[in-house]
N, C-alpha and C positions, 0 to 999 in steps of 0.2 A: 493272743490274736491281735495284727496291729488293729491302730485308730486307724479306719477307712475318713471317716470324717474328718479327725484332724491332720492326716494326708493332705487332703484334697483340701480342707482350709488354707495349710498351708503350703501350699503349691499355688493356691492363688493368689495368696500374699506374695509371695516371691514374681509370680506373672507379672503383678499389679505394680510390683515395684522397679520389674526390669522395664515395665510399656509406659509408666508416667513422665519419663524424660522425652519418648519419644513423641507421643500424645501430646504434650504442652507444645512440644518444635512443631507438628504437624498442624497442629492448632493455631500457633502462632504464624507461618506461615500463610496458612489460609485467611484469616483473618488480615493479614498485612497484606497481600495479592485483592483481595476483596473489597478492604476500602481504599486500593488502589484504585479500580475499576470503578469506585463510585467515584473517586477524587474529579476523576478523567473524564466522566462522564458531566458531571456538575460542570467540569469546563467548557466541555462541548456545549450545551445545552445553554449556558449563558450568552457564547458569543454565536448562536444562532438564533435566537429571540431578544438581541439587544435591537433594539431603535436607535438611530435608523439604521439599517438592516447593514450588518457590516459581517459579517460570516468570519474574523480573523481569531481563530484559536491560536493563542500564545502559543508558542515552541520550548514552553520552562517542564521540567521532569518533574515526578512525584516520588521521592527516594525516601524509605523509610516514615512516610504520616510526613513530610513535608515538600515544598515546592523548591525547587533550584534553578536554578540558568543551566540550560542544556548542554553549557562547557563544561561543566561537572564532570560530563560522562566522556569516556573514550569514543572516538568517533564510529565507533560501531556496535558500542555497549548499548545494551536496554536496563533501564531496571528495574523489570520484570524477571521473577523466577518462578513462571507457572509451568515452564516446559525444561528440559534438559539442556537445548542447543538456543544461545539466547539470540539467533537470529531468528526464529520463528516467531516471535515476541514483534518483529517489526509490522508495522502500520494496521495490529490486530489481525494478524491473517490468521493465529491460533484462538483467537476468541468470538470472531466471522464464521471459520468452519465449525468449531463445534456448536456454537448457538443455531446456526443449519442444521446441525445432525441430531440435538436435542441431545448434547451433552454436558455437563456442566463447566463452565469458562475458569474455575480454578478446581483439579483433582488431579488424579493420577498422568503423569505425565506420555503424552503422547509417544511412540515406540518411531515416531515420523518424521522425514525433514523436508522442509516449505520451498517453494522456490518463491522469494520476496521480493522480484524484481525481474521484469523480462527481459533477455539477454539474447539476442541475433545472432550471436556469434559461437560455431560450434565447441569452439575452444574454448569458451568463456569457464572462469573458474566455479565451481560451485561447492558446497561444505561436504569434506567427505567423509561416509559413512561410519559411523558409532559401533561397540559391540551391542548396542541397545538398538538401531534404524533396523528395520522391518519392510521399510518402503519411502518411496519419495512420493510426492504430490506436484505436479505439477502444472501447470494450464494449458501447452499446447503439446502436441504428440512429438515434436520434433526434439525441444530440451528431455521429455521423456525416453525416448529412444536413444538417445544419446549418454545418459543415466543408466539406463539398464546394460549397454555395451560397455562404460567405462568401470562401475563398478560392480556388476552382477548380482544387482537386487532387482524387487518388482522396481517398476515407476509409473504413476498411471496420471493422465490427464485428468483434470476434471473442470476445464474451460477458466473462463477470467474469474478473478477470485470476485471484482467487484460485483457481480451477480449475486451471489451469495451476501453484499451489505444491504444495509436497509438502511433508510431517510432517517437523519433525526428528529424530522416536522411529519405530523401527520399529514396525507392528503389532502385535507380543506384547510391546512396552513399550506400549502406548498399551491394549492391553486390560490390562495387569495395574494400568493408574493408572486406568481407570475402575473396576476391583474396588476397589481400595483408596477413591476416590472418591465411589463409589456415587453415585445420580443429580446432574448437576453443572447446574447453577444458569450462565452466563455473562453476566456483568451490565459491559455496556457503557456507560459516562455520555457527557453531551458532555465534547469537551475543546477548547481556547482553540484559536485560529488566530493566526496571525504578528501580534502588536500588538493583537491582539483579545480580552481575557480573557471568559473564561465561568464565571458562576456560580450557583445553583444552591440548592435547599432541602435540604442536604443530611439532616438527622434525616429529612425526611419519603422522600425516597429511600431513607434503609436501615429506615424504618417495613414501603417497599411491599415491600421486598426481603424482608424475615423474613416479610412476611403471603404472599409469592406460593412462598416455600418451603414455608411451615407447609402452605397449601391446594394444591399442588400435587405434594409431597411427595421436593423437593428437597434432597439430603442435604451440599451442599459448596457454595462460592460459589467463583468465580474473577471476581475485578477487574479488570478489562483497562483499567491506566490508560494515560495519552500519557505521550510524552516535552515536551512543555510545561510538562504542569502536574505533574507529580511524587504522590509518595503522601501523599495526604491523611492529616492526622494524627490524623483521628477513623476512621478506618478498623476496623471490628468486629475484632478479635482473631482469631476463627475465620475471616474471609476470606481467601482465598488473592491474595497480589499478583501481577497479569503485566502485561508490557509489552514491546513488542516493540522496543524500541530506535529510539535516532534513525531519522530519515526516511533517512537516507544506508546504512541497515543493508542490505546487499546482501540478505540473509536475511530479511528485514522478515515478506513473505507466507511464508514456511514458517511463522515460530512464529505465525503469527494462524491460518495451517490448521491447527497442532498443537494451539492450544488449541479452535478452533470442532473438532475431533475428539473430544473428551471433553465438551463441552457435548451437554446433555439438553433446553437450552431457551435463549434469551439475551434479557435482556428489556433494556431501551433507553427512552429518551425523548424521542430526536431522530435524524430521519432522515438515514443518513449511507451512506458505500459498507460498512462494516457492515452493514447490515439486507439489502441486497441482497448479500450471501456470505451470512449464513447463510440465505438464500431459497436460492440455488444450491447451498450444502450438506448443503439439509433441517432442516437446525436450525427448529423450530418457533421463533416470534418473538411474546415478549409485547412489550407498549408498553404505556410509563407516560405518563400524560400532568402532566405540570411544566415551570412556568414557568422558563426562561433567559434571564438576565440578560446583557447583552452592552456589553464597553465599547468605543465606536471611537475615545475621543480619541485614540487613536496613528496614527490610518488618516483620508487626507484625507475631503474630503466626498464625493468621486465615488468614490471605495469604499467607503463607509461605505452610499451608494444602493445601488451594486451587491449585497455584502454582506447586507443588508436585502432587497432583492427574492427574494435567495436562498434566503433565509430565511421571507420570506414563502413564495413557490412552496414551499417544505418542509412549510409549516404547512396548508399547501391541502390537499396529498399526505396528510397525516397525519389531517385530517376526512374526506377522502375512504376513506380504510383502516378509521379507525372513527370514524363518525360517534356526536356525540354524548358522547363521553368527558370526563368533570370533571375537575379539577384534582385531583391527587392518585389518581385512579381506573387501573386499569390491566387491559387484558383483553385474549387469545389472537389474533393477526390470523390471517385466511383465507386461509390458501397460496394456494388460486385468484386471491384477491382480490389478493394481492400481485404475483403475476404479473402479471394484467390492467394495475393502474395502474403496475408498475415496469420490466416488461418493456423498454418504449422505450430507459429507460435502461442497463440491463443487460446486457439479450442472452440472457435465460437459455438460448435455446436454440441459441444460438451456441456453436459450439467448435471449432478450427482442428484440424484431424492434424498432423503433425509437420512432413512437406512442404509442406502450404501454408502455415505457419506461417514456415516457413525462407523462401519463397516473397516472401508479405509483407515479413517484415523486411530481406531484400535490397533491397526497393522494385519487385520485379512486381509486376503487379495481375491 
């Protein structure tokens, strides 16, 4: 009669021996994504409780247990490997949604892909579907409809992804820096895209900026520059600099909702997924209107159309919000109004609960 016993010992030996390579990787990885996520944090959390209050998160990456200069990376790499598709990795949109859903921020990989970036234009390109995608995610019903047509999966709205971050400051930090503050000015510029520089009249920008304080009787400025284009070196003295760190910043939407939390108003001069958070977090929204210069020698010809159309369709958006506006002029948009024409994109009145959130991301529909 066999050994039953020493069968099934050794069959376990043999399990135990084929799973401990894998174990150790599995392990090793979560462990390396994990004190990423603390690395990242610890940055954040520094340059928002530095004295005097300066909100500017470095734009350097955490690769492997160390810090680098974010030319390291390909201009569209993360490195981040807690999902499949390493765009969902950008400005934390994969570690926002599942801390919403009451998922955990490094495990099995989502069946999902992100839209990381809102995009006007119905042509605009977006990543296409995995034998592994199940579904898209996206904020407003418009790119989602357009996802379900092009490649015949689900695609569901679930409003501005910024709703879903949270403050890195508690509320009685965040009210005692709007006392100290006093009404806060959030002045948003464009900033360059991958190969693309963007530039800009800047004297006549911080002309409109001192005249929309002076007349509106805002007492602070906060600069929310990128990590592209760094801080400008005519920058007013009294402005306050913030920037939320590289695109790989797992943190990215906390500090953008910490600082639109002490903003009293954010004025801008080119329509970006900015304008539509501070529509979803009530920040009233001035526009400036200023020409932007744009270079594509670095980008072929068929993104340089693309690119262009995008920009166009932006430019549309922005006569249609206020018609009529000159160069150099800048005045109050209509919260109704912006609704009306951005909703599509947005979602504002989209917002997932917890469950169906977790729901989603596992890939139900």
């Amino acid at each position: 009669m066999p050994d039953l016993g020493g069968i099934k010992a050794g069959t376990g030996r043999l399990l135990r021996q084929r799973l401990q390579p894998a174990g150790r990787w599995l392990s090793r990885e979560y462990r390396r994504e994990s004190e990423s996520l603390a690395a990242y944090s610890g940055l954040v959390r520094q340059a928002f409780r530095a004295e005097p209050f300066r909100p500017w998160v470095v734009p350097d990456v955490h690769v492997d247990g160390l810090w680098h200069p974010h030319t390291v990376l390909a201009p569209q790499e993360s490195p981040a490997r807690r999902e499949r598709d390493n765009a969902i990795h950008h400005y934390g949109h994969d570690v926002v949604l599942k801390r919403w859903a009451g998922l955990p921020p490094v495990g099995r990989p989502l069946p999902v892909l992100l839209e990381h970036g809102v995009k006007f234009s119905p042509d605009a390109a977006f990543e296409k579907p995995e034998p592994w995608t199940r579904i898209y995610l996206c904020m407003g019903e418009q790119r989602a409809a357009v996802l379900r047509q092009r490649h015949g999966l689900p695609a569901e709205a679930v409003g501005p992804f910024l709703r879903y971050a949270q403050p890195v400051l508690a509320e009685d930090e965040l009210e005692a820096l709007r006392q100290r503050l006093g009404p806060c000015l959030l002045v948003i510029p464009p900033h360059s895209l991958d190969r693309i520089p963007r530039h800009w009249d800047q004297q006549r920008f911080h002309a409109a900026v001192d005249e929309i304080c002076a007349r509106r009787g805002f007492r602070s400025v906060i600069w929310m520059g990128h990590w592209k284009d760094g801080l400008p070196p005519d920058l007013p003295a009294h402005w306050i600099p913030a920037c939320n760190g590289h695109r790989s910043n797992p943190w990215f939407l906390d500090a953008q909702r910490t600082v639109f939390a002490l903003a009293g108003g954010m004025v801008t001069c080119a329509l970006g997924t900015h304008v539509g958070y501070a529509q979803a977090l009530g920040v009233p929204i001035l526009l400036l209107k200023l020409a932007v210069e744009q270079d594509f020698s670095g980008r072929s010809e068929k993104n340089r159309l693309s690119e262009t159309q995008e920009w166009d369709d932006r430019a549309s958006l922005i006569e249609a919000l206020a018609p009529g506006l000159e160069q150099g002029e800048w005045t109050g948009l209509d919260p109704a109004e912006v609704t009306r024409l951005l909703d599509p994109y947005f979602g504002f009145a989209r917002h997932r609960d917890p469950a169906t959130m977790a729901r989603l991301l596992t890939g139900e529909t």
